[in-house]
C-alpha positions, 0 to 999 in steps of 0.5 A: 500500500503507498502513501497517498495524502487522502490515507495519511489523513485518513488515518490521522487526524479559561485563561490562556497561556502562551509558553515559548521553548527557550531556544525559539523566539515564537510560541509553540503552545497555549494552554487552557487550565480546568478544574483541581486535582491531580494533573491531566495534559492534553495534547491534540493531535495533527491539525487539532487545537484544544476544541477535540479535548472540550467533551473529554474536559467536561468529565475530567475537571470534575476530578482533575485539573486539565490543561487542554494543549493547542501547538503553533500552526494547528487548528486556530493557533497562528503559526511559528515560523520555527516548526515549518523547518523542525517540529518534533523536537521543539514541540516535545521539548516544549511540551516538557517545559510546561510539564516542568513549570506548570505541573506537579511533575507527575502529569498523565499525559493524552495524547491524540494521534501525533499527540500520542506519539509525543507522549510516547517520546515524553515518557522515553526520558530520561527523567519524565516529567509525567507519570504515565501516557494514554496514547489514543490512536497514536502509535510508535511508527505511524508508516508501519500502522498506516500500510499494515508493513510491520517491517517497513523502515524509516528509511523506507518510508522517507521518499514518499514522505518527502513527496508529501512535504513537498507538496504541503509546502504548496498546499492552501488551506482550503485545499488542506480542508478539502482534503480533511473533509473528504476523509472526516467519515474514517475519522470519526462516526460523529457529524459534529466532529466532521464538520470541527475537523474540516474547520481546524484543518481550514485555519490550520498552516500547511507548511507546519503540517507538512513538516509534522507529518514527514517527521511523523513519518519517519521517525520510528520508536519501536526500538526504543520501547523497551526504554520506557520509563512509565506505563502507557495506555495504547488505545486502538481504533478499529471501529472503521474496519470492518467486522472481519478485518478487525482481529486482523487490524489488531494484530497490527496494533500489537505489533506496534506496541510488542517491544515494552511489557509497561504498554497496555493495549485496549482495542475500541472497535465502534470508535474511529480515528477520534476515540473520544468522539465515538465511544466517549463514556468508555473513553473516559472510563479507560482513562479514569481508570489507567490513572488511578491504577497505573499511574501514582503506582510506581 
């Protein structure tokens, strides 16, 4: 299977805060805090801001205090010229920065889609500044989920990722959206959500999208896995398989997450791409639970 943007997206997808990395001169993120507890950050995921989290904030506040994330360049956040040239490092780095200045230091991290692949480098430090990561649909290797090739590389998956960043660095935002919108249905069941993805991906920069998405692409985690440092939640959708192909799709997801015994898989099968959206109440149930039994058990 090659790499087409359309089955890319396909399968992707309060007071505020501005917080700069130390070494760039724009914001990367802003962030809106809800609630009191124990800390809950929310990190959204390509071409999303804070608005795919406001469901799930409505629950968790009633316990915890949430910080809902927005990165530079998606959604309704204006761009920053530095994550055009490089993201995930900058974006991680700052991620890691508010959980350092503006958490308890023992954070539980979600993560949606790219969201869940920066918790996943989160909690490959050394010292982690969270307690534990729930990745929704978001995985080690996204190529290798995405054309169903475990073995498939890096290296491998590089030319056609420098095919998409090159045509990202061309491509308007209404294109963008076009693109978004034709692909919602694999997204989410939700009609409301549909309509939200194709507005955040209309007001979204495509260059920063580009750029995440090649990075994306080729950056491989799997290897890594074993140097995990606190357990992570990964949860698999497959509710935009058919009934048939599910076992199929969840061989794939275990494949992913099979190098640490710290990862937990739960499959969610009446849930597309926006786990949240689709299955809501069990959704939060995972989550609740995760932290209260893996997360402070260390």
């Amino acid at each position: 299977m090659k790499f087409t943007k359309s089955v890319f997206l396909a399968c992707l997808l309060c007071t505020s805060m501005n917080f700069a990395s130390a070494n760039e001169t724009s914001d990367i993120l802003s962030s809106k805090v809800s609630g009191s507890g124990e800390d809950v950050v929310l990190i959204p995921g390509l071409m999303s801001d804070s608005r795919v989290w406001q469901q799930t904030v409505d629950e968790l506040a009633k316990n915890y205090r949430v910080h809902q994330l927005s990165i530079a360049g998606f959604g309704n956040q204006p761009y920053a010229v530095p994550l055009r040239q490089q993201f995930i490092k900058p974006v991680t780095e700052a991620v890691n920065n508010y959980l350092s200045e503006q958490t308890s230091g023992d954070a539980a991290l979600v993560g949606h889609s790219l969201g869940g692949f920066i918790g996943y480098k989160l909690a490959l430090k050394d010292t982690p500044n969270a307690s534990c990561v729930v990745a929704v649909d978001g995985v080690p290797f996204f190529s290798a989920l995405v054309t169903m090739n475990p073995a498939l590389t890096a290296k491998q998956a590089e030319p056609q990722a420098r095919q998409l960043l090159s045509a990202y660095q061309q491509l308007s935002a209404p294109a963008m959206a076009r693109q978004a919108a034709a692909g919602a249905s694999r997204q989410t069941t939700s009609s409301e959500g549909k309509q939200k993805i194709t507005t955040m991906a209309e007001s979204s920069d495509p260059k920063t999208v580009g750029r995440a998405m090649y990075e994306l692409m080729t950056t491989d985690l799997r290897p890594q896995l074993n140097q995990l440092k606190v357990p992570v939640l990964q949860m698999a959708a497959t509710g935009a398989f058919p009934q048939t192909q599910r076992s199929s799709a969840m061989t794939h997801y275990q494949k992913q997450v099979s190098g640490s015994d710290l990862i937990t898989l739960v499959e969610f099968d009446q849930a597309r791409h926006f786990i949240m959206w689709d299955q809501p109440q069990a959704f939060i149930q995972q989550t609740t639970d995760f932290i209260k039994e893996r997360c402070h058990a260390q």
